[in-house]
C-alpha positions, 0 to 999 in steps of 0.5 A: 490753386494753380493748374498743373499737369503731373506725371504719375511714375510706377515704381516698385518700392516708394520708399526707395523711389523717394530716397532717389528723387531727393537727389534731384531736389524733391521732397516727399509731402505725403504718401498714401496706403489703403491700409498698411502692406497694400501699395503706396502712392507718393507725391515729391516735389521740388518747388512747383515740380511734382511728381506722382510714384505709384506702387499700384499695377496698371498706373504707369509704364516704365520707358516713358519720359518726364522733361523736367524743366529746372535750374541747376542742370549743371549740378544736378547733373554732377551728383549723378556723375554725368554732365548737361550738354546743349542742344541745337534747340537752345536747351542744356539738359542730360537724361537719367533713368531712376532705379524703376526704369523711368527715363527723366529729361533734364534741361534749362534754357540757355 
């Protein structure tokens, strides 16, 4: 198993919340419930990229920022009707927030 480090993002409907970040790309591999009505947690990824969406309280803040680090900025970027730029810093990347208010870095090295 590899090691990895992977942020958990609050949101409010996991459903909805997965529908948006399969335009980035990701798939849902599994959800999870206590029982049926109580809070879901979901894991999507895209490739070695995961990600944690959490209905619970407490498990996260909106207004934080994930960098995610993948290869067709480019594209990804158009689908959200918006453009990558590049960065003095040798990167080009552009930001999204998903419906939850979660804010998302998007970039490649150039």
């Amino acid at each position: 198993m590899s090691e990895q480090a992977i942020p958990i993002l609050r949101v409010e409907d996991a459903a909805a919340a997965v529908r948006w970040y399969e335009r980035l790309g990701f798939t849902k591999r599994w959800e999870h419930r206590f029982e049926p009505g109580l809070p879901a947690f979901a894991e999507v990824a895209r490739g070695e990229v995961a990600l944690f969406l959490s209905e619970h309280e407490g498990d996260a803040h909106p207004d934080g920022v994930v960098y995610l680090r993948l290869n067709d900025v480019d594209d990804i970027a158009a689908r959200f009707g918006t453009r990558a730029e590049d960065t003095e810093w040798g990167t080009r990347e552009f930001e999204l927030r998903d419906p939850d208010g979660n804010r998302l870095r998007i970039g490649m090295e150039r």
